[in-house]
NULOBA-403634 format. One record per residue: z negated, x, y of N, C-alpha, C in turn; residue in three letters. Coordinates in steps of 0.001 Angstrom, whole numbers, plus 500000, padded with zeros to 6 digits. Atoms other than C-alpha are relative to their C-alpha. Layout:
N
ZXYZXYZXYAla
...
This chain:
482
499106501075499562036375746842564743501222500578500706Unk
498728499777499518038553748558567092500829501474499040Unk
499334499448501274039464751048563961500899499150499537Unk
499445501465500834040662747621562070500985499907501297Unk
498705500800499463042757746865564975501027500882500404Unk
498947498757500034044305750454565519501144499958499030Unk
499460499622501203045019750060561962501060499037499945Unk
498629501636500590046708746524562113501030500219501154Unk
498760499874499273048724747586565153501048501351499610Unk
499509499138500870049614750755563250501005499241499034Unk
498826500455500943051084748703560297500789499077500354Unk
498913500684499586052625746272562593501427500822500647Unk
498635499150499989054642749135563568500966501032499502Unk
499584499770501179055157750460560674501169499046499338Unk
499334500902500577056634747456559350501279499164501184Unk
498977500325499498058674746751562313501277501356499918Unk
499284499181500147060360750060562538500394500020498358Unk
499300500248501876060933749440558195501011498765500575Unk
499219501494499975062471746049559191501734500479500474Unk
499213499843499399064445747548561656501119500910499287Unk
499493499344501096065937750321559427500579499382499298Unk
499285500718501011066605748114556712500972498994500802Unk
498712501015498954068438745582559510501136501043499802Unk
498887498787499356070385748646560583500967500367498561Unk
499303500015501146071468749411556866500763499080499198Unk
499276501097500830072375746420555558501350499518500852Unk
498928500119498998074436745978558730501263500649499734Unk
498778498697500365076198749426558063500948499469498619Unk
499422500556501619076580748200554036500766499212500353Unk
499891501023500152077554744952555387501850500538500450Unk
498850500156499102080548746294557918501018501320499053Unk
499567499100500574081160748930555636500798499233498606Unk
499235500207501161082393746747552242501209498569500666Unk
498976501261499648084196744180555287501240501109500170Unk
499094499068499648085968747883556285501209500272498748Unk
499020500138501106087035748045552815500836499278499601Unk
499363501489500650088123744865551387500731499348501427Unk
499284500948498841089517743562555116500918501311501056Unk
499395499185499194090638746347557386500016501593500021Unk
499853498301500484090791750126555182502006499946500194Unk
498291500026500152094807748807554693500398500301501276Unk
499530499734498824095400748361558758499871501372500134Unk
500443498416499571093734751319559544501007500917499199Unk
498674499465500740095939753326556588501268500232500532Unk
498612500609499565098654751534557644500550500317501022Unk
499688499475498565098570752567561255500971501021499987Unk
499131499058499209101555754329562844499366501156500506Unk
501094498846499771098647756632564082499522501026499327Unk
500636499104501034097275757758561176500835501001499297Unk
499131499148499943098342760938560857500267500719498279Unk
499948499750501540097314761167556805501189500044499503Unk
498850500309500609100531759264556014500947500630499385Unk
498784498653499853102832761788557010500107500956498688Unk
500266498752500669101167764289554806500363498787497971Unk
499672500862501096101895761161551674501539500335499574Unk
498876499583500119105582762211552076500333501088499378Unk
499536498560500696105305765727550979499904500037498608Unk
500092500323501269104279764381547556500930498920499011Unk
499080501208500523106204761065546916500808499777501291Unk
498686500391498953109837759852547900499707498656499891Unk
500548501286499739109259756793549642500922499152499172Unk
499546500936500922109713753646547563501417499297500567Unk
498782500745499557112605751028548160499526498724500182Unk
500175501533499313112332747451549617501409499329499433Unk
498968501102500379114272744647547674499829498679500741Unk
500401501342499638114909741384548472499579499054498713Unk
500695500615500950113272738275546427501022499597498749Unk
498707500001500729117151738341544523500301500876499337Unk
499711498638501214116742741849543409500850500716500722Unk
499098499086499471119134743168546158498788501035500472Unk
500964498615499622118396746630547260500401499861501603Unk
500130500199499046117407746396550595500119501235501231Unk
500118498316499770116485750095551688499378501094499091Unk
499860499401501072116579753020549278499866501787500490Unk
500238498245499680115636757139549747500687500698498819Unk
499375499109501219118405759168548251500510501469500509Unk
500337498272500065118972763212547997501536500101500170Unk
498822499658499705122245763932549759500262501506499882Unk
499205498734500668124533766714548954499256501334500762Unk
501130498499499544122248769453551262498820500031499359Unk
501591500209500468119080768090549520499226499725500542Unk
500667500774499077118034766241552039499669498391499738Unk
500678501898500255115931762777552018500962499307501071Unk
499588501025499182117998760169553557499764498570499483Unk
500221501397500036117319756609554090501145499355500281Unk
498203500891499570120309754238553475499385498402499768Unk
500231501659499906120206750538554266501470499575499701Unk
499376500431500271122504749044552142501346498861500434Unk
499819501226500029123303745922553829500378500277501609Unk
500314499082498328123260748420557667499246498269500569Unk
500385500259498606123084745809560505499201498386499521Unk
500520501461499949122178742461558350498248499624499929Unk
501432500608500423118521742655557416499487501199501211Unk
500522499015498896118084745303560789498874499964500465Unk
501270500626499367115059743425562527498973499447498514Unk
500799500462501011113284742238559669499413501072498790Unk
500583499061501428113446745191556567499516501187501576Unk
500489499379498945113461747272560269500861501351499175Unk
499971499000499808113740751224560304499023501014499318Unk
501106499069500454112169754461559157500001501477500729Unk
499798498685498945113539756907561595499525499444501315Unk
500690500664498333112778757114565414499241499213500016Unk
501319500517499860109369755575564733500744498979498733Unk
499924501136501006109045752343562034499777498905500756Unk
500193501311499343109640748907562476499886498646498261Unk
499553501054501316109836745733560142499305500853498872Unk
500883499893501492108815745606556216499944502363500196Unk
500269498551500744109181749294556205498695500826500843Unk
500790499811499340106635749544558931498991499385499207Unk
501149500546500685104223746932557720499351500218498284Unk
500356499345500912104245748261554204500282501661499592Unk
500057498454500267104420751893554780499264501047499437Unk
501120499130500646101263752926552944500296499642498289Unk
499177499881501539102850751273549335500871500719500139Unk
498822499399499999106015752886550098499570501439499907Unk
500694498133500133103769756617550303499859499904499043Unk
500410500303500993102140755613547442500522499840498471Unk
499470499898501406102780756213543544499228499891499330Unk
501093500385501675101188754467540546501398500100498814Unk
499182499573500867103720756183538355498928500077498668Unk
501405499056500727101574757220535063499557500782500645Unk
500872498827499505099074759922535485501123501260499435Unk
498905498633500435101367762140533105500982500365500843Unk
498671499758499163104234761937535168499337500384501408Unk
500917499903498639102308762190538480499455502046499683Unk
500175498843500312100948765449536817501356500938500051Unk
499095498930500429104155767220535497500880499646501597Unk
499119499944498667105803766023539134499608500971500719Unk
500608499185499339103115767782541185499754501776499022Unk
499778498750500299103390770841538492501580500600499958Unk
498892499822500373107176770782538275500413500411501892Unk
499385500087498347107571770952542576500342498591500047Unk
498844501151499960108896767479542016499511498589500758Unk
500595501395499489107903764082544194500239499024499021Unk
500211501101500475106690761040542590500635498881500258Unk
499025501135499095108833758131543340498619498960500216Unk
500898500624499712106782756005545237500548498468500229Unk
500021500972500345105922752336545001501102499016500755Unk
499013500900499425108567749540545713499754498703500850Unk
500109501286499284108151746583548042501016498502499390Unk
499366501656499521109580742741547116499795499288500883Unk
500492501165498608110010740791549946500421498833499725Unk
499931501214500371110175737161550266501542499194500244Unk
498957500651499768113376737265551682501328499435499337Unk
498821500809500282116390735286550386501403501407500309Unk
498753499568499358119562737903550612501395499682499898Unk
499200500839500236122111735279549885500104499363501589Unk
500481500699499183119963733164552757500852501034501052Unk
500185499039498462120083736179555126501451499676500487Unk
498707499500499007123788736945554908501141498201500672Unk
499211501043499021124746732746555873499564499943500848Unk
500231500090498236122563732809558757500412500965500568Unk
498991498954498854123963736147559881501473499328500288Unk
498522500105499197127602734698559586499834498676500806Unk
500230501006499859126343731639560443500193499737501857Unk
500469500040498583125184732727563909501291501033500715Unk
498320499419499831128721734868564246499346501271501022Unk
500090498759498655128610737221567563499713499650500877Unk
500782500504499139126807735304569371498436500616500351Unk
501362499689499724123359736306571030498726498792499035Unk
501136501250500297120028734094569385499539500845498977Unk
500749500161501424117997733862566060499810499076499327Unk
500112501543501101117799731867563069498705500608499022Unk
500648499914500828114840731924560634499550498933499232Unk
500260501073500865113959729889557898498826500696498683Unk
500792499336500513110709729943556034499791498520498645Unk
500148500649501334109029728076552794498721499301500520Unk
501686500376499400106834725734554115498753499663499509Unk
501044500128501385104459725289550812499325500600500414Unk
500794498809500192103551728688550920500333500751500867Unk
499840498678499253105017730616554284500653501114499475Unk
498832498834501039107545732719552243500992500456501443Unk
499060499149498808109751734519555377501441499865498713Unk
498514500053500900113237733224553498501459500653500324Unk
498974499498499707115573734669556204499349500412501272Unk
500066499517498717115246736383559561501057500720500735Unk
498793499569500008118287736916561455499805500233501947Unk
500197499905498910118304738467565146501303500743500495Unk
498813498989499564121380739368567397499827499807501095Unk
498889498724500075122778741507569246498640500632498755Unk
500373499154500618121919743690566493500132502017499475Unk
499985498359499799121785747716565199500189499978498276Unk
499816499027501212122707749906562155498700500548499990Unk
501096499001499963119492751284561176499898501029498859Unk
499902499186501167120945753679558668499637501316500752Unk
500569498543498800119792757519560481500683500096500361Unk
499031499250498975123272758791561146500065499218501044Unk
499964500406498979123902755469562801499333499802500956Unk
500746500396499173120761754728564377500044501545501071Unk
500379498147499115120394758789565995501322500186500594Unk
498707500072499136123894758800566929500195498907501542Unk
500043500890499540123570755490568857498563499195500534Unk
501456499709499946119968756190569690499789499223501682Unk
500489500084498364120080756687573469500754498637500430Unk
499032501010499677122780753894574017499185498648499787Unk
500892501177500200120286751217572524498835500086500512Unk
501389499903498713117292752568574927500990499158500896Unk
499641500091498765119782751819577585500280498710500024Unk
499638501894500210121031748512576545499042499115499873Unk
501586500722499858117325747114576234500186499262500777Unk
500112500858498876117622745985579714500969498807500003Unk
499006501338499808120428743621579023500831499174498574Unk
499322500968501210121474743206575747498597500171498519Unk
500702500189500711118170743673573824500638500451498563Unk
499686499700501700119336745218570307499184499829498982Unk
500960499829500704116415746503569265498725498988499672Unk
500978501539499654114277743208570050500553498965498622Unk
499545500807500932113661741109567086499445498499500582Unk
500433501307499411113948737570569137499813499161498668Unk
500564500904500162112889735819566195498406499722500231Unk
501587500161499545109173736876566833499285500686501179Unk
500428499370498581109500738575570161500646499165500893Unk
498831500307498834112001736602572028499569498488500745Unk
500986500589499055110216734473574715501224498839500846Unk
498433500688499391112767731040575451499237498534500517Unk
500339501117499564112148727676577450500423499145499012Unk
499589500958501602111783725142574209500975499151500447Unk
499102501618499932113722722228575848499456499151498942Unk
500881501876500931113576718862573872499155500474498585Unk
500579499753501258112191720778570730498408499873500613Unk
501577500283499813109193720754572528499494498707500666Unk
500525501874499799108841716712572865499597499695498648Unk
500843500007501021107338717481569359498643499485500404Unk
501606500099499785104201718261571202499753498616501323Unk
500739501298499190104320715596574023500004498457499094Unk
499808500851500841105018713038571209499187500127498985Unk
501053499909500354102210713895569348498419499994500734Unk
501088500241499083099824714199572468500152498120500076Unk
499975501118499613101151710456572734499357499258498584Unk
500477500671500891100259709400569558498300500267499933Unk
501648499742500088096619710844569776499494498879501064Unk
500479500509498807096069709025573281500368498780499486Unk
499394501885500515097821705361571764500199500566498989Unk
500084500097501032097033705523568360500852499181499261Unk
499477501584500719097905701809567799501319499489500721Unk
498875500845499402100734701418570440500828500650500363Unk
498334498946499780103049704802570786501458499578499553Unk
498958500161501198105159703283568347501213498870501662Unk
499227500928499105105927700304571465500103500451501133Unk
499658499135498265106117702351574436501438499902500341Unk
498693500326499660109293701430576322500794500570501043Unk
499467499472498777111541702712578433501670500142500057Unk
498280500520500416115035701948579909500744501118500915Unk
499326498861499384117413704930580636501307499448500504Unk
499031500186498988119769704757583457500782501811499870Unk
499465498567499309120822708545583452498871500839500507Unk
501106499534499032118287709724585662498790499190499959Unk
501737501046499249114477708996586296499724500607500912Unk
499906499639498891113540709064589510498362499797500600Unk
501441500550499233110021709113590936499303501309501267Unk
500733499350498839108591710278594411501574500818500544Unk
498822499037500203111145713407595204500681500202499338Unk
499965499318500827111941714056592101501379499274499365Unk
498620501027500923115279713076589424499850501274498873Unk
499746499846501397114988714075585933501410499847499034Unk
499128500447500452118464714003584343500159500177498357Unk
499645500060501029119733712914581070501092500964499500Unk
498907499633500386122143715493579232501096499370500222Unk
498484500391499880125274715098580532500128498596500718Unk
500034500985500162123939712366581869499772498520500072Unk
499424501336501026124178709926579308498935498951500425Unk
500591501373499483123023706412579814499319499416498339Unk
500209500054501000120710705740576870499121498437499828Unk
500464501226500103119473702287577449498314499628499932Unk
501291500041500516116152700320576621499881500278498224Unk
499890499662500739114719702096574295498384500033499216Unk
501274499580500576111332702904571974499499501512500057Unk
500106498836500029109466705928571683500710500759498469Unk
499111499528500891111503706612568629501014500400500005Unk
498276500166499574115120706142569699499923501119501288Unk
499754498647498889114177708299573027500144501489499409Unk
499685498978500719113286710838570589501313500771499480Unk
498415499830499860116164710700569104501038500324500009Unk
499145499288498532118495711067571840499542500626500684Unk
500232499030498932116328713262573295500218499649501434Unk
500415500536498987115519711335576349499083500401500712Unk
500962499180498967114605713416579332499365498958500512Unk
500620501022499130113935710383581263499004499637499141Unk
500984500506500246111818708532578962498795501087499740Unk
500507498878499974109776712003578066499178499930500961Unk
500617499555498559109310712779581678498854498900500694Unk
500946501119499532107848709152582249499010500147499044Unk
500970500161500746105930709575579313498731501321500650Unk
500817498566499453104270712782580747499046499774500861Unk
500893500689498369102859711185583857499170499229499210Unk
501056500778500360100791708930581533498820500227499295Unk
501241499073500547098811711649580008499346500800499922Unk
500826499551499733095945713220580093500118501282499756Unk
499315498904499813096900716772581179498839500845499341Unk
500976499313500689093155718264579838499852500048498428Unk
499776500091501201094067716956576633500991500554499630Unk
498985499626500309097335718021576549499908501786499731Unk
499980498693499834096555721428577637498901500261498243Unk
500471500031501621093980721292574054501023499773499154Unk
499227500456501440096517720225572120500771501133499913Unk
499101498770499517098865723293573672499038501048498509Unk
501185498814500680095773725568572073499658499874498396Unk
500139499729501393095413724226568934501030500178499168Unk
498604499414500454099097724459568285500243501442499824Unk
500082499128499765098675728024569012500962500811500665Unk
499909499326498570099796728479572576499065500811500332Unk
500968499100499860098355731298573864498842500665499570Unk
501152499502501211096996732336571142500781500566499056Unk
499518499164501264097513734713568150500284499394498871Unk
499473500206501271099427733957565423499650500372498643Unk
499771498993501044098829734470561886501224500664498947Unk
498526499206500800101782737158561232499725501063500476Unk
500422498591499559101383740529560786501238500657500305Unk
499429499700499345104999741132562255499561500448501738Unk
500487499810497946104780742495566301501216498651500371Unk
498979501530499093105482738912568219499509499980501226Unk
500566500636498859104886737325571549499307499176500237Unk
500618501027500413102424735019572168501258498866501125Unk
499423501068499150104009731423573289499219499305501669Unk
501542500232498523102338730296576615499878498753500798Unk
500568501698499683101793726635577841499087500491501441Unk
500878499194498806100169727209581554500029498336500860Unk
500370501002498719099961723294583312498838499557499508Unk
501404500255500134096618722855583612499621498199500709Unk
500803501158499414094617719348585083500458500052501305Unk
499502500480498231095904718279588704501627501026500203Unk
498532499565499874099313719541588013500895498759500719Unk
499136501032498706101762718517590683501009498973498822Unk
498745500630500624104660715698589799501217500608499256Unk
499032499623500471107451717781589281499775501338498866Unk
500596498888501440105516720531586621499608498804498654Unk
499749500884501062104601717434584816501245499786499042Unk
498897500516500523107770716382584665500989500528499340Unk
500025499090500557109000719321583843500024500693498311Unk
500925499857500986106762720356581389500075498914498838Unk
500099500974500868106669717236579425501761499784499149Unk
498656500169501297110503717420578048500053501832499847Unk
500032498717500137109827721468577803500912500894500841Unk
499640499225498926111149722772580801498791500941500902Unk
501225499565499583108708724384583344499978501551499815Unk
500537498249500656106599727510582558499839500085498646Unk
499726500010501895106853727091578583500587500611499653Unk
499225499066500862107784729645576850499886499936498571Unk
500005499816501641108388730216572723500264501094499556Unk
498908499383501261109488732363570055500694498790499447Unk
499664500518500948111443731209567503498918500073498875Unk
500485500636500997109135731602564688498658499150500261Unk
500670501334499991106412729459566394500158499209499798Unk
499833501247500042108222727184566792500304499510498689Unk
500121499784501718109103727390562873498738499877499263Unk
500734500318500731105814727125561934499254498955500527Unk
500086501004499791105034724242564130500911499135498993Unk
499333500435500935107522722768562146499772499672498556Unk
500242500145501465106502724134558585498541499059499993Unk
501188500831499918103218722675559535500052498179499805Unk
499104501577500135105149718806560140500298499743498376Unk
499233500398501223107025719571556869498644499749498954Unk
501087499263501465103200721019554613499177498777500493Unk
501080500928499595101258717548556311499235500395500689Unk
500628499470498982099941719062559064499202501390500126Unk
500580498805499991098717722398557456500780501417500049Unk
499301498745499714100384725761558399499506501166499080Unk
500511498624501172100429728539555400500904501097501348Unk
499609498547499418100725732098556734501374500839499506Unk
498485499645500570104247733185557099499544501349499533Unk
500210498983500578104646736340555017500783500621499487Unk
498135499865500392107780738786554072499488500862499138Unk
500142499148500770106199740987551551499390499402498662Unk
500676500889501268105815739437547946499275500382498990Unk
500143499556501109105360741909545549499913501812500323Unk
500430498306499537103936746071545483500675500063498074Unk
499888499183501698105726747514541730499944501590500465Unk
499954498630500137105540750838540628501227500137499789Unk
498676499480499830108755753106540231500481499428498374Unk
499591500198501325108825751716536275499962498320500106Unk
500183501481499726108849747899537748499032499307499489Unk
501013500413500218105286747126536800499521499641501771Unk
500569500399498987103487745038539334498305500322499880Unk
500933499018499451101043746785541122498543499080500638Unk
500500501306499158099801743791543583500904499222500651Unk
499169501231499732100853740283544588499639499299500908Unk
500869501025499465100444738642547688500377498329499891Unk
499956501301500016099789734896547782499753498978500814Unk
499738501246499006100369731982549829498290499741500647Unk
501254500341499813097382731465551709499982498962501819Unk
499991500443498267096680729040554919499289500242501049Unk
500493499729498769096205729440558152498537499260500644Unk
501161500323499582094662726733559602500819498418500346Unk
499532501276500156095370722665559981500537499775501373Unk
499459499912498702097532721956563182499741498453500390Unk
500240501539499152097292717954563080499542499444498601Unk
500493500947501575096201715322560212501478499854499265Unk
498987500080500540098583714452557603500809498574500656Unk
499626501393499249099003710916559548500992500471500984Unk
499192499735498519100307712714562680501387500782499396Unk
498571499267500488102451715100560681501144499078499254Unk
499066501161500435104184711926558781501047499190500940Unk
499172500776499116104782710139561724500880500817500808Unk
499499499354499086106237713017563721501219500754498953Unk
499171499855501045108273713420560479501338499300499994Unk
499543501115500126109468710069560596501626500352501432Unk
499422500209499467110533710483564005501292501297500418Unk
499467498777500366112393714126563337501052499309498758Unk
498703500490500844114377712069560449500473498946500762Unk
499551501033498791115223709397563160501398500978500820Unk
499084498640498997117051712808565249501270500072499275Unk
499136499670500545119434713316562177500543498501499609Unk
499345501197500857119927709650560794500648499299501346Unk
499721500694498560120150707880564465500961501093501127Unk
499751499593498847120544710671566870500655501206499997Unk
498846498844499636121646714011568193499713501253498881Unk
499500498610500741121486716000565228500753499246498660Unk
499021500304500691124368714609563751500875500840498984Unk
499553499205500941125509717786562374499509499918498653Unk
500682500239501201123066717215559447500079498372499377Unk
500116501517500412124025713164559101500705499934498500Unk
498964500268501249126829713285556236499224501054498984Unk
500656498999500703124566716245554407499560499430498341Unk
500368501075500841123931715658550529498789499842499752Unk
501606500258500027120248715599551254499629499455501732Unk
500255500528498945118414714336554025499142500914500878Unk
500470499004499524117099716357556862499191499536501188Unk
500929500182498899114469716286559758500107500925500759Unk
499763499355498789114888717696562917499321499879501329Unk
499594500387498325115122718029566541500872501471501047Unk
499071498519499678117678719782568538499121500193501668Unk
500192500134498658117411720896572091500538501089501173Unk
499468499069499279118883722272575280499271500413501316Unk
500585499777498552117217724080577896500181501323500248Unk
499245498758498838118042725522580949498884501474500592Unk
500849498780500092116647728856581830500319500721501281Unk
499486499562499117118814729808585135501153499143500040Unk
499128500971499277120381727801587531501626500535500156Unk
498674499565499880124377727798587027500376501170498687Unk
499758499870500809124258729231583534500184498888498691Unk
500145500920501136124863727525579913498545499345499349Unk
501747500174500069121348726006578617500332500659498455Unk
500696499862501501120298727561575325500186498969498731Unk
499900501091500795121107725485572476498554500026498511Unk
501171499832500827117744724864569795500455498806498738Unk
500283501260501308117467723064566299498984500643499268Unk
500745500013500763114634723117564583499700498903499071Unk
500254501453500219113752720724561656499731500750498088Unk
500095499698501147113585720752557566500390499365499380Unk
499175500268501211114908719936554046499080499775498781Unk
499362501285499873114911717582551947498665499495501136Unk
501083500284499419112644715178554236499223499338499234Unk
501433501046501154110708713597551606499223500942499097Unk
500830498791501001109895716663549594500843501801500619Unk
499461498606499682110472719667551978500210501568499134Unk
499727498802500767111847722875550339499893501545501299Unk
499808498839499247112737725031553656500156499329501427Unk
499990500508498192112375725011557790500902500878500633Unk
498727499468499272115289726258559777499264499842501581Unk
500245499870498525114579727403563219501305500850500760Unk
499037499065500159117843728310565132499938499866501897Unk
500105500178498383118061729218569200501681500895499856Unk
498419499418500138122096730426569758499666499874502041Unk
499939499762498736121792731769573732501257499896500550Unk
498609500281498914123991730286576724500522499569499299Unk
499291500440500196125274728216574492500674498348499680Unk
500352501309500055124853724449575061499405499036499602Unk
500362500639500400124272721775573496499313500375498246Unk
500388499567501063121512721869570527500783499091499051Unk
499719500621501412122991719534568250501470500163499881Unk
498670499845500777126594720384568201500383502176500056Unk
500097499267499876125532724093568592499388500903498779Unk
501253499974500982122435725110566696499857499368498806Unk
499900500701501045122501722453564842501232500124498639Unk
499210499714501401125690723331562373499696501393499638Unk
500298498853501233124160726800561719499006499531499413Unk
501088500369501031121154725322560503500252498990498782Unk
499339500075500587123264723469558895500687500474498443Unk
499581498805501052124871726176556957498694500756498740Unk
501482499431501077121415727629555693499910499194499335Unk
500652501083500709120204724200554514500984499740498791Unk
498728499936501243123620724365552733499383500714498777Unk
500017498985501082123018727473550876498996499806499314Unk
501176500436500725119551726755550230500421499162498962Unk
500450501367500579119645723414548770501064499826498928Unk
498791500197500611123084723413547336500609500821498833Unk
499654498837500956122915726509545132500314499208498723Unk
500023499914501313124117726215541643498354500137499502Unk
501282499834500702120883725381539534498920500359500864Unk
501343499914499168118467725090542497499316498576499797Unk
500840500856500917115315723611541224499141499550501647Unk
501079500430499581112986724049544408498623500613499719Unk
């Protein structure tokens, strides 16, 4: 008997230590074909990885077009026989195609392991590596527009800000435009190297504020308290009332209207609008700050984005028993609220796609050096930001901004557009920031314009005519289908 039970506690641990083993393996298998298929590319890809480097001594890195066929950045054999990198286009596509000297930035960063890379034939690949000779390595298409790019560059002139405009179907990166800007051709960038360390502190060059640049939304962000209102009054946001004097005034406190203006009794539509601090600010006080702060989160405040650009996160911080004047604040997007620009762009594309947000994306297409396509990426979504109900109505009231209100720059347009502009202040006794965000056409969106123009007033007679200009080029092309 106690043989028999030696024996059965024997094969019970037999069979646990098998179990365990096989756990342990299938685990390894398991993390091992997610290493492959999900995160062998990052890893590759890494600035770290010191393999890369050694990819150069074999193949001359590929070239990056835009989705037009322009040549974007190109590796050619100057008169010593030296590799140089020339950017065609120098200072317009700077932040976005990025750099390849003094570290990598932009597409040439994020696809720097196609750009090593050569699926030339095998023959040729052979007689290169027997001849001394590098392989030309694989080409990048990006999604960007270089028609698009160069009206929002003139668009936005010499002014400080960013404009971007994406595809809100599918998250296509159509333009990305960031100033003050840089030459990132070598001579210029290494010549003008140390001068743009130094200028960091004040004029930001190297900073691509469309997905780093951290700005108080102003009225663009009465998106989100105007959607917290519709969740909380389902059936009666629409009649919410409120009569503007200029100012609202409650406890200590005075809220002022731009400039202001005296905007009457009004609806929660018409405040919209006009961008009605007052009615906003009253609306703020009536809602439920634990909810609000959820709604912050699923928007994706303080939280990671899906873009494999380097951004900032946006940050939303009034929590439950927030005083009067953070409310108040807070609720027309003043406060501690911070943005990018392309959040706020894909809050937007999200409004335009019915409440679902595809993953912005600037790289379309991997060919080989004989223009065979290699690999293709494809539109894929993120994740649902509101129902298609909420995104309609917050549609509605974004084509209300351009037909009724202050984004008049887009009223006479030969399509119809959805918006919202906005100005906010950032330091006491400077210009406020001017914002437009919104999209095209509004019944069957094509493209989302996100434009911030720094210190420079008012969003709708500011912001609003460069976005303007894009929606132009877009929409207006000769033989644009859409």
């Amino acid at each position: 008997m106690k043989k028999t039970d030696s024996n059965n506690r024997a094969n019970r641990n037999i069979m646990l230590l098998t179990y365990t083993v096989l756990a342990l393996f299938l685990g390894m298998m398991g993390y091992f074909g997610y290493f492959l298929q999900i995160k062998s590319e990052e890893v590759i890809n890494s600035s770290y990885n010191a393999r890369l480097d050694s990819f150069s001594d074999r193949v001359l890195r590929g070239r990056i077009f835009s989705s037009d066929g322009m040549v974007l950045a190109q590796t050619q054999i100057n008169a010593q026989g030296e590799e140089v990198r020339v950017y065609p286009f120098a200072n317009i596509f700077s932040h976005v195609v990025g750099h390849s000297s003094r570290g990598k930035t932009g597409v040439e960063s994020l696809g720097n392991f196609y750009l090593l890379t050569s699926h030339v034939n095998l023959l040729e690949q052979i007689w290169d590596q027997l001849s001394g000779q590098k392989s030309p390595g694989d080409d990048l298409v990006t999604t960007l527009d270089a028609a698009l790019q160069l009206t929002a560059y003139e668009a936005l002139g010499d002014r400080k800000g960013a404009v971007v405009a994406l595809e809100p179907k599918t998250g296509k990166i159509l333009a990305m435009v960031s100033k003050p800007d840089y030459d990132p051709n070598p001579a210029a960038l290494d010549a003008a190297w140390d001068a743009l360390i130094q200028a960091e502190n004040d004029q930001g060059q190297l900073l691509n504020r469309v997905t780093q640049g951290l700005y108080p939304p102003g009225s663009i962000f009465k998106m989100v308290t105007a959607l917290e209102a519709m969740r909380e009054n389902p059936q009666g946001w629409q009649s919410v009332s409120f009569d503007c004097a200029g100012v609202y005034s409650v406890e200590d406190y005075s809220i002022k209207c731009y400039h202001n203006n005296v905007h009457g009794l009004q609806d929660l539509g018409l405040s919209f609008a006009n961008s009605c601090n007052g009615a906003f600010a009253s609306l703020g006080l009536s809602l439920d700050l634990g909810a609000m702060e959820e709604l912050s989160e699923e928007l994706l405040f303080n939280t990671e984005l899906p873009l494999a650009l380097p951004y900032a996160q946006s940050t939303y911080k009034m929590k439950e028993g927030a005083g009067t004047w953070e409310i108040l604040q807070t609720a027309i997007g003043q406060g501690k609220t911070q943005v990018t620009p392309i959040h706020m762009a894909m809050l937007t594309a999200a409004v335009a796609n019915g409440g679902m947000l595809m993953k912005p994306y600037v790289i379309g297409q991997v060919k080989n050096g004989a223009g065979e396509e290699i690999k293709a990426f494809l539109p894929a979504s993120a994740k649902s930001l509101m129902s298609a109900q909420e995104a309609g109505q917050l549609g509605e009231l974004m084509t209300r901004v351009v037909t009724d209100g202050t984004g008049s720059a887009l009223r006479d347009a030969a399509y119809l557009a959805a918006g919202k502009t906005g100005s906010a202040e950032f330091e006491t006794g400077k210009e406020t920031h001017a914002w437009f965000t919104g999209y095209a056409p509004a019944d069957n969106p094509k493209i989302v314009v996100t434009v911030i123009v720094e210190e420079s007033g008012s969003g709708g007679s500011v912001a609003g005519p460069v976005a303007r200009k894009v929606f132009d080029q877009y929409l207006l092309r000769p033989g644009f289908e859409g």
